[in-house]
C-alpha positions as CSV (number, residue, x, y, z in Angstrom):
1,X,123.6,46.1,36.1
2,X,127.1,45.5,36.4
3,X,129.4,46.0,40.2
4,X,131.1,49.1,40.5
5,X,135.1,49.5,40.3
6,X,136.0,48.6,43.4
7,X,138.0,51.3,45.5
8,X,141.4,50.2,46.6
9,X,140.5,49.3,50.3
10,X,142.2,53.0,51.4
11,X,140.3,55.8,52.8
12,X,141.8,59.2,53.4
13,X,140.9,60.1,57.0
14,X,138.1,62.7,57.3
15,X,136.7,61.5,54.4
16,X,133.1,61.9,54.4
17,X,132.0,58.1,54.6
18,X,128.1,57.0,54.9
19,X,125.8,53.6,55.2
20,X,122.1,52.8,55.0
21,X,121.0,51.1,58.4
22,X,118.3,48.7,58.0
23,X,115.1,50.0,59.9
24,X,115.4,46.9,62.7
25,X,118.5,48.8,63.6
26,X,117.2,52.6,63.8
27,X,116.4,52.4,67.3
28,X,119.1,49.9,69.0
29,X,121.8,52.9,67.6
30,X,119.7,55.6,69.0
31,X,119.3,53.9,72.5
32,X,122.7,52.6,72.9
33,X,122.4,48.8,72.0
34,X,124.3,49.3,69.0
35,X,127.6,50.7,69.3
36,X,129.4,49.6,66.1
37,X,129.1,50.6,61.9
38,X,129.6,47.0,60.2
39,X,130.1,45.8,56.7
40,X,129.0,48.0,53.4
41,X,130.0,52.0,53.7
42,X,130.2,54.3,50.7
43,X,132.3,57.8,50.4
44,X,129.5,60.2,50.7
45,X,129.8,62.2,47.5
46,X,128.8,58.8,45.7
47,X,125.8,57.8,47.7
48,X,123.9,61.0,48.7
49,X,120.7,60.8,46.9
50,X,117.3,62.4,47.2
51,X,115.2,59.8,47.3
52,X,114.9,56.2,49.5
53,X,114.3,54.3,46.1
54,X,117.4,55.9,44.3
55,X,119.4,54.2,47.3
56,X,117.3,51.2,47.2
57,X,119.0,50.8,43.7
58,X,122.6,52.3,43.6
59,X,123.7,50.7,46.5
60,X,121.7,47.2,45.5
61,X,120.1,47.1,49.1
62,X,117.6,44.5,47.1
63,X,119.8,41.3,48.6
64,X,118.4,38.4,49.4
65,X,116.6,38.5,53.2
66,X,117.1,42.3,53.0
67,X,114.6,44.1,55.1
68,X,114.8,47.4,52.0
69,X,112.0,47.4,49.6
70,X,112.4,49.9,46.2
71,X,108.9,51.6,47.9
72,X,110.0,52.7,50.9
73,X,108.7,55.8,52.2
74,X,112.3,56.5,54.2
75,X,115.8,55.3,54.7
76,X,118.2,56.3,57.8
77,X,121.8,56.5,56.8
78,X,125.1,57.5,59.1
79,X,127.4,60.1,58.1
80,X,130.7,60.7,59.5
81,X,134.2,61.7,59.1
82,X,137.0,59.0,58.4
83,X,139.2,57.6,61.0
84,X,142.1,55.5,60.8
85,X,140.4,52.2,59.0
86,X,143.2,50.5,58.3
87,X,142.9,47.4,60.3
88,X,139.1,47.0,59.7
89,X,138.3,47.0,55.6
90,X,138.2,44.3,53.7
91,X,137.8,43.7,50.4
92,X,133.8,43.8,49.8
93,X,132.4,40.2,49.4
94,X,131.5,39.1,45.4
95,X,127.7,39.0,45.1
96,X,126.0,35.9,45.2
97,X,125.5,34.8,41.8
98,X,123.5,37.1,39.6
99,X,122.5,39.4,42.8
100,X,121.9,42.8,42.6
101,X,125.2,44.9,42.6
102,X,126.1,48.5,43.5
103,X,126.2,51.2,40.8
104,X,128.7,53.3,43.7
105,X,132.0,52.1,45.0
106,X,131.9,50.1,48.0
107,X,133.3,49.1,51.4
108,X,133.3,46.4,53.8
109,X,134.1,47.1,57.4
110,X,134.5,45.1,60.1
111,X,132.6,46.6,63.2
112,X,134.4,49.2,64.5
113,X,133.6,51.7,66.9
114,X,131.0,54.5,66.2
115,X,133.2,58.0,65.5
116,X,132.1,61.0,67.8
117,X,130.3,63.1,65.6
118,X,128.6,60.5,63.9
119,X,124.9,61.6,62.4
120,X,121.8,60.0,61.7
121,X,119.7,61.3,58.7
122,X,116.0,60.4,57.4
123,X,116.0,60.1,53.8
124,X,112.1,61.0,52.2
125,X,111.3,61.7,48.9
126,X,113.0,65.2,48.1
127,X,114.0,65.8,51.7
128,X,116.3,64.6,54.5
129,X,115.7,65.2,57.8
130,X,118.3,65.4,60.6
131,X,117.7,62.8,63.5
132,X,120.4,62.8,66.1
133,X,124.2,63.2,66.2
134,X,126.5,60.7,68.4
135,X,129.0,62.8,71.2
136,X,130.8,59.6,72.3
137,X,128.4,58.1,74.5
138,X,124.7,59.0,73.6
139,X,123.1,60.7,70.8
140,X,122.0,63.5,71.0
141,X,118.6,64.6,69.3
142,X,117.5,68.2,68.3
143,X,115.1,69.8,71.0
144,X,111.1,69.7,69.8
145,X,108.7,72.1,71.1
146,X,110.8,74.7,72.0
């Protein structure tokens, strides 16, 4: 598998932008520990798939000491809407010799702050399920039991 063409290290604000989150990370977003996105995004239109194991391989999320496994039953991604990123992307880092490499453009970020309006998504097998949505300061989950 050979890296993708890398983008030119510009993205257009309110550009649909997204990034797998390991599962260690899931909860510290969704209680507040973590308030930053860091290191690998992709432009949505080239990384939405329908299935945890098609990201496991597009995005090479097969690294070494990475937590993503090509038979995982889920993947949590963020979705949100470009902001100024000019002072925070750097060129993505070459993979380690012979390493798995993305089939999708990439990005590298430096952590920056999470945008307002920011969602969290479950990825299954055929189906994505919507998990919260971030208003600034908390996110905020859909009501269950209604």
């Amino acid at each position: 598998m050979t890296q993708a063409e890398q983008p030119s290290g510009t993205i257009v604000l309110g550009t649909p932008l997204q990034k797998v989150i390991p599962p260690r990370l899931v909860e510290p977003y969704l209680n507040g520990q973590r308030s930053v996105i860091a290191g690998y995004v992709h432009l949505a239109e080239d990384s939405a798939f329908t299935d945890p194991r098609s990201y496991y391989d597009a995005l090479a999320l097969g690294y070494e000491g990475s937590e993503f496994t090509p038979d995982m039953a889920e993947v949590c991604v963020l979705r949100w809407l470009a902001l100024d990123m000019t002072g925070s992307l750097l060129p993505p880092p070459t993979p380690n010799g012979g390493g798995p490499a993305s089939t999708v453009p990439e990005f590298y970020t430096l952590p920056v702050p999470i945008p307002v309006g920011t969602e969290m998504y479950r990825i299954t097998s055929g189906a994505q399920e919507f998990i919260a949505r971030y208003d600034g300061q908390v996110w905020l989950r859909p009501a269950r039991g209604i």
